[in-house]
N, C-alpha and C positions, 0 to 999 in steps of 0.2 A: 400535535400535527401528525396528519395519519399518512400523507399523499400529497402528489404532484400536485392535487387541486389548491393545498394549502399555500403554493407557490406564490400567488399571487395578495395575499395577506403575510406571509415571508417580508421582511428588510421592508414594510411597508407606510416606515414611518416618511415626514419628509422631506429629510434629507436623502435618504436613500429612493426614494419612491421614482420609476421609470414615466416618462412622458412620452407623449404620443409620438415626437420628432427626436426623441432619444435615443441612443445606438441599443439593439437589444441587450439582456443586460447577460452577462458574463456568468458561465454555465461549469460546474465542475459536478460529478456523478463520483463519488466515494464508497465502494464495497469494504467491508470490515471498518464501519466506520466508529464503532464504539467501542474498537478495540485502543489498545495506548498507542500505536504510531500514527492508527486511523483519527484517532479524536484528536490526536495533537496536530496534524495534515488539517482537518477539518476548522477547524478553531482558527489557524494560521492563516487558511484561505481566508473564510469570513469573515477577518480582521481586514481585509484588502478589498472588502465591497464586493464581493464574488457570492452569488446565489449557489447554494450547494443542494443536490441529492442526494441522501444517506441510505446505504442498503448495508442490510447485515440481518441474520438469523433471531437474536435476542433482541426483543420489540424494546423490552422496557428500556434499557441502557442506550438502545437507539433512540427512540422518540424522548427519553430526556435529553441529551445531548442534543438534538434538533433545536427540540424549546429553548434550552439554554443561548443558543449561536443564532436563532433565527433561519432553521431551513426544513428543508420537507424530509421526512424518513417513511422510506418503502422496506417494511419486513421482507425478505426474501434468503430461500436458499443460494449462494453463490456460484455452487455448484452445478444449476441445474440451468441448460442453456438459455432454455424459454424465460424463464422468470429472468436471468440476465439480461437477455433481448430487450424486454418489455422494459426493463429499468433504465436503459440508454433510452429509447423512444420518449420514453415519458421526460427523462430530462432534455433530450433536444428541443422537445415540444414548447421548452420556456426561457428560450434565449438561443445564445452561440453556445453550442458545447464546445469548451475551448479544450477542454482533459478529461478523462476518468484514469482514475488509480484503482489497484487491489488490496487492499490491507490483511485481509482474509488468510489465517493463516491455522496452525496448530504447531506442536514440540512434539518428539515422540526423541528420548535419549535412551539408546538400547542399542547393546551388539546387534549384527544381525541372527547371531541366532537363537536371541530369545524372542524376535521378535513374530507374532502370527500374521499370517495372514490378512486379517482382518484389519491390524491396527496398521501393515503397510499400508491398505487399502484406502484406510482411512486418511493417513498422511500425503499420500498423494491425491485424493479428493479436495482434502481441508486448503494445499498449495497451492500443487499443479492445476487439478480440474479448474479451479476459481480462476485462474487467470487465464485459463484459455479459451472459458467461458466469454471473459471479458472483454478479451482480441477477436474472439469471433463476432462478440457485438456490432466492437467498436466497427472492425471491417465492412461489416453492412449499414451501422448508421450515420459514421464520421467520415461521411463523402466526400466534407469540402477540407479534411486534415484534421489537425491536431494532437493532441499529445497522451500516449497511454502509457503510465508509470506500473512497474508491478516491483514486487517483494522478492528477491533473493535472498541470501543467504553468505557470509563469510565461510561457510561450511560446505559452499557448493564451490570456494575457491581453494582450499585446504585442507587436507585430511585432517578432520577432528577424531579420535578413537569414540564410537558410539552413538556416530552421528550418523550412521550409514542410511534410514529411512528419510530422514529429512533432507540431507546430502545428496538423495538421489531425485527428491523431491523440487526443490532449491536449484539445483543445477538444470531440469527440467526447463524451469522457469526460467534461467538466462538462455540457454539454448531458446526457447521460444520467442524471447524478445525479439534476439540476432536476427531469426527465422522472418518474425512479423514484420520487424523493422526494414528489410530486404524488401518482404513482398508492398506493403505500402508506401514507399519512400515517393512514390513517383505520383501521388496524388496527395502527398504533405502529411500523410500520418503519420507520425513518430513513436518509436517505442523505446521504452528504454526500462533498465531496474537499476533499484538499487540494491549492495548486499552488506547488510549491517550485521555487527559483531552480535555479542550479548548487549540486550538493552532492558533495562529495569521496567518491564511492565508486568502488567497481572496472566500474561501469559510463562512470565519466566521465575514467578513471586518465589516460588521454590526453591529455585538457585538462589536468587536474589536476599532471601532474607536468610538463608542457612548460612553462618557464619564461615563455613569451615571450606562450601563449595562457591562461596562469594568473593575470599581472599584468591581461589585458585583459579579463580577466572580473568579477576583484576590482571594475573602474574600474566596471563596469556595473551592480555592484551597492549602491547608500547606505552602507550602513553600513558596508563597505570589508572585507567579506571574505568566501570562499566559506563555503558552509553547511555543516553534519555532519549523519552521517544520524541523530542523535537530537535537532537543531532540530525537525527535521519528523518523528517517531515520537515525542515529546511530544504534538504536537498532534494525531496519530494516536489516541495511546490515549486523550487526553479526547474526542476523538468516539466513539470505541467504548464508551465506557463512563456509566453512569446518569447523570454529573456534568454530563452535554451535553442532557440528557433533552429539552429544551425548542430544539435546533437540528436542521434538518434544512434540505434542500434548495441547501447552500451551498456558494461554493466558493472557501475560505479560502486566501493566497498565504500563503506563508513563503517568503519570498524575498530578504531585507532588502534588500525598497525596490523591486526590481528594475522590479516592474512598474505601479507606481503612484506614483513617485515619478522627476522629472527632475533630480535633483541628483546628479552622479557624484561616484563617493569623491571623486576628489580636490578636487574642490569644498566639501566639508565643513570648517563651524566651526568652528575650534581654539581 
């Protein structure tokens, strides 16, 4: 499936299939969606009957993940306003857009001063830019409300040592919630993030599988273990969806412990 237009051969087996006196069917638009908290957000909607939009840069791991779940994948830079715009439009076009999320993300672990120019640049493109892309969308095409979820960071609530690019990155992005959620409250748009610890995806495979920097992670987080990417797409889709109706503005950790709490695993009660 290449596009919106696949929409309509989408969930179109029949039980799921829409009828002409049927409510329209229930719309969610997902950037970085073939990333691990993207795809596990994605998969978790689509198990609830929920027609999905998939945007993100790399086609191939995007339009398989579409085929797999039953939804439409639009390749597009996240970054880049216009191509954002267009990607809300197109999913309004085929139901209630009830949410869009950002999953869109990159790591950059470096003092700051080895770090250049560039790869700040980059970091703040790969985070910030993508989600402000996506509030600027939603601002113009989610007139009648609804719910926009973005990516923070545990890192933008704690000083990590060598987290300073992302950290400045990350905290952007709850600042910008707060900001959004303010300005659209009064026509039902909600915003909100969440800000998870370390979580075992293929953006973190490096930590994750080196022995040495996988046990010192675990110590830094309470509850004594790394996270998965459907900790945090849990708390994704109850923000996206009606059951949250009454939060906005927030910027919820899933991070077990990490950032609000000084007790390191191994210090934990037995």
């Amino acid at each position: 499936m290449n596009g919106l237009d696949d929409f309509k051969q989408a969930r179109s087996s029949p039980k799921t299939a829409e009828t002409a006196d049927a409510k329209p069917p229930r719309v969610f638009a997902l950037l970085g969606a073939a990333g691990g908290i993207g795809s596990a957000l994605a998969r978790r909607l689509s198990s609830s009957g929920a027609k999905l939009l998939l945007g993100g840069r790399s086609s191939e791991p995007l339009e398989a993940l579409a085929e797999e779940i039953g939804a439409a994948a639009m390749p597009l830079d996240a970054a880049e306003f216009d191509q954002v715009g267009r990607f809300l439009e197109r999913a309004g076009e085929e139901g209630e857009l009830l949410g869009a999320a950002n999953c869109a993300g990159s790591l950059l672990l470096k003092p700051a001063h080895l770090t250049t120019a560039a790869e700040f640049a980059t970091t703040l493109s790969d985070n910030l830019m993508t989600s402000f892309a996506l509030v600027r969308a939603a601002g113009r095409v989610m007139r009648k409300g609804g719910s926009v979820v973005l990516v923070s960071s545990a890192a933008a609530l704690t000083g990590l040592p060598n987290h300073e690019a992302i950290a400045a990155a990350k905290a952007g992005v709850a600042g910008l919630a707060r900001s959004a959620a303010a300005t659209y409250a009064s026509r039902g748009l909600r915003v909100n993030c969440v800000a998870p610890g370390l979580v075992a995806t293929p953006l973190t495979r490096k930590i994750v599988d080196n022995e040495k920097a996988r046990a010192a992670s675990v110590a830094l987080h309470p509850l004594g273990r790394i996270g998965q990417p459907d900790d945090v797409a849990l708390l994704m889709a109850w923000l996206l969806g009606p059951q949250s109706g009454w939060v906005t503005g927030q910027v919820l950790p899933v991070d077990g412990g990490l950032s609000s709490l000084k007790t390191p695993a191994a210090g934990r009660a037995r």
